[in-house]
C-alpha positions as CSV (number, residue, x, y, z in Angstrom):
1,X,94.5,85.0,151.2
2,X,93.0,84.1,148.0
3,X,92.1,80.8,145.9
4,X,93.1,80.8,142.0
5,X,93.4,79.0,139.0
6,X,96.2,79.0,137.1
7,X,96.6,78.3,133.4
8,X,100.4,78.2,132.2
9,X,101.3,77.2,129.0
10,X,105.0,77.1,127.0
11,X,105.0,76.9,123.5
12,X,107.9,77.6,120.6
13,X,106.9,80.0,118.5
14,X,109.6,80.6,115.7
15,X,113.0,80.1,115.4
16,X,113.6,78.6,119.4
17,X,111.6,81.4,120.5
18,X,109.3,80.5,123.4
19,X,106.1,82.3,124.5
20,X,104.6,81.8,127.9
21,X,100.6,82.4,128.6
22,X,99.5,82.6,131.9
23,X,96.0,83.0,132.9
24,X,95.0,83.5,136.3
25,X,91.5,83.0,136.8
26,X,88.9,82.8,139.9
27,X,85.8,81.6,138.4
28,X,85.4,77.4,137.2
29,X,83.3,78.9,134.0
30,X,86.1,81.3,133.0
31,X,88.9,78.0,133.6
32,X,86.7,75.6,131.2
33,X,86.3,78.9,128.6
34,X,89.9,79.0,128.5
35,X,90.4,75.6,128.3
36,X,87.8,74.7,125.3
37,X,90.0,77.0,123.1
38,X,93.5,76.6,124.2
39,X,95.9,75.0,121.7
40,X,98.3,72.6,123.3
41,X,100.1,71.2,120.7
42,X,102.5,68.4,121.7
43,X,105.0,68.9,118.6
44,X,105.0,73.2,119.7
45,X,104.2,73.0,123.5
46,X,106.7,72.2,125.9
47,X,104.9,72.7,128.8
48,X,100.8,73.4,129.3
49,X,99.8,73.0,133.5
50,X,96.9,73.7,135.3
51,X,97.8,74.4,139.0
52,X,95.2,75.1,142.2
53,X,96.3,77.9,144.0
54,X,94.6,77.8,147.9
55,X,95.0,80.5,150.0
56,X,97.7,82.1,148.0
57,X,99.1,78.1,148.0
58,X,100.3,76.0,145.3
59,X,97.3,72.9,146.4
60,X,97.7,70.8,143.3
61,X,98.5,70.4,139.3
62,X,97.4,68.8,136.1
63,X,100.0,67.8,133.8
64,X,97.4,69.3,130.6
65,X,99.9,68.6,128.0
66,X,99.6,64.6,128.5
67,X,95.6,65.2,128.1
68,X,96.2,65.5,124.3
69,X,96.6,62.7,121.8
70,X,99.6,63.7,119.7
71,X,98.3,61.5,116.8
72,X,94.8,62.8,116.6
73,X,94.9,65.2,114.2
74,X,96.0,65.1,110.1
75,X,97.6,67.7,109.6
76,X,101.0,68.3,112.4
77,X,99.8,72.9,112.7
78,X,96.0,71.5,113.4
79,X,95.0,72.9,116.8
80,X,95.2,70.6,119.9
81,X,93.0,70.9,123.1
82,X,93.0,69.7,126.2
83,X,91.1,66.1,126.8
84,X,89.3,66.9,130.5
85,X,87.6,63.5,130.3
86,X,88.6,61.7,133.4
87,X,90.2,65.3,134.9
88,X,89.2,66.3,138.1
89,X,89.3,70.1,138.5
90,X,89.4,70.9,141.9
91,X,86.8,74.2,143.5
92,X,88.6,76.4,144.9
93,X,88.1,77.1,148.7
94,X,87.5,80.5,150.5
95,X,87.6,83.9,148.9
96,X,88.5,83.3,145.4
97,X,91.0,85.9,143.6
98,X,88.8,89.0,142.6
99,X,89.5,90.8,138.6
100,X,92.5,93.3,139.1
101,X,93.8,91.8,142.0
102,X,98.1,90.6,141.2
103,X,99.6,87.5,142.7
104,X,102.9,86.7,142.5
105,X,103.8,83.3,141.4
106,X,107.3,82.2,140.9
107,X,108.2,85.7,142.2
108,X,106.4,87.4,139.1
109,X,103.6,89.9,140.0
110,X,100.3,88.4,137.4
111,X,97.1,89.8,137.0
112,X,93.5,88.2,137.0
113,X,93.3,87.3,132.9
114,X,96.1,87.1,130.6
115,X,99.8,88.0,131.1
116,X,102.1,86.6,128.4
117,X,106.0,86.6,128.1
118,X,108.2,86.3,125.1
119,X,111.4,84.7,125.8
């Protein structure tokens, strides 16, 4: 079985609408990339978690929406990204998750990268 990151993030896009991004990752450098640009607004996102996947386990989770300080920026659209000062990202043991490769989490089949769902 493989290790993995896992990115998930829940934001409302328009009208109620919700759009889900999950990026499944098995390299630390690719996590922090994603995570230096990823907007986690706390008046738009409902939900934003990084979770630790251990040979093909669920091993822990950062809550990454309470990272961000809802009253740091001026304007309320101005992008918000995660604060990982005083965040512990956990290495992932064993074989990590090779590119291509699916897993399925919460019974949905997701690839190494980006998979997004509009609800």
């Amino acid at each position: 079985m493989y290790s993995w990151y896992l990115v998930r993030r829940t934001a409302m896009v328009n009208n109620n609408d919700t759009v889900t991004d999950c990026f499944v990752l098995g390299e630390r450098e690719d996590l922090l990339r994603v995570l230096a640009t990823l907007d986690v607004h706390p008046g738009l996102t409902e939900e934003c978690l990084l979770q630790v996947y251990r040979e093909g386990r669920a091993a822990s989770s950062v809550d990454l929406l309470a990272t961000v300080d809802a009253d740091a920026a001026d304007d309320d659209f101005e992008p918000r990204f995660p604060d990982l000062d005083g965040v512990t990202i956990p290495a992932l043991d064993g074989p990590v998750l090779p590119p291509g490769h699916p897993v399925l989490v919460d019974g949905e089949p997701l690839h190494y990268g980006c998979t997004t769902f509009y609800l």
